[in-house]
C-alpha angles and dihedrals in degrees: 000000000000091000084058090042092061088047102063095040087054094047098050091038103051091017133232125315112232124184142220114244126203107247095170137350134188116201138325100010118158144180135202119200121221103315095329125117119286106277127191115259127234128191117263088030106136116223123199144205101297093021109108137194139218136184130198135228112316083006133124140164127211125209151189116215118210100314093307126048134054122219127194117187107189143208108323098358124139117195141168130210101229095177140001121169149135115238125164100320114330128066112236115220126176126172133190109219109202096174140311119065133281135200112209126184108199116201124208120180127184083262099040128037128182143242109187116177118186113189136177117174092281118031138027129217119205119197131186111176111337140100107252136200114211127182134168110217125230103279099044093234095093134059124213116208129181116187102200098167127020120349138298133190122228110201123184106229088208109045102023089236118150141199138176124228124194151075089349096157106210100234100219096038105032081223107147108223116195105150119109118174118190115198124162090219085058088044101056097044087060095055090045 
């Protein structure tokens, strides 16, 4: 009674574990679980919080998270699923982006709403809602993000600098722009 006791209390306290599951997959696509060897994926193969993925050239894997979110990692991306869970509400999402792109399409509905958090070592991509474009860019410093439905928020780790990136409609031109890139070189030639 008490085992089941503790259950409960964790789940509802730290909320429900939800996992990733496998829908398609093109050529060389593996996963490693937890901190164990590269292993080819299948579809249909569930991947957890800690467990990461990574495709090959002309490869890509696509991915439901959870019940309400797709995720496409494209051709030479490595990524790892930091967190996934259920908690009053939202679904909490936070990937690490070593290197490659991704397409995410984040979905909200009136009774769940979503934090998606995408991260490399310098930048950090949030999502409510929206299907998002991330890139890191070649040399691994800089983060490219495209907003094509619905708003993100690109913050510097470093510096603690922010952007939003989204629908904005240029006034004079009626031009959507919806690209942000954060780069540290661009960054410092600004402050100089």
């Amino acid at each position: 009674f008490i085992l089941i006791s503790l259950i409960l209390i964790s789940s509802a306290v730290f909320g429900a574990e939800l996992n990733a599951t496998i829908q398609e997959i093109s050529g060389k696509v593996e996963m490693k679980k937890g901190g164990g060897a590269w292993t080819p994926v299948k579809i249909g193969d569930v991947l957890g919080a800690g467990d990461s993925i990574s495709t090959g050239f002309n490869s890509k894997a696509v991915m439901m998270l959870g019940d309400t979110s797709i995720l496409v990692a494209k051709d030479l991306t490595r990524l790892t699923l930091s967190e996934l869970y259920a908690k009053e509400g939202a679904v909490v999402t936070d990937l690490f982006l070593d290197v490659g792109n991704i397409r995410s399409e984040v979905h909200s509905s009136d009774s769940v709403s979503n934090d998606f958090t995408v991260r490399n070592a310098n930048s950090t991509a949030s999502v409510r809602g929206t299907v998002l474009d991330v890139e890191i860019l070649g040399d691994g410093r800089g983060m490219k993000v495209m907003a094509w439905d619905g708003m993100a928020e690109v913050t510097d780790v470093h510096t603690g600098r922010k952007a939003r990136v989204g629908e904005a409609k240029d006034e004079d031109s009626g031009d959507e722009e919806g690209e942000e890139e954060e780069d540290e070189e661009d960054e410092e030639s600004e402050e100089d």
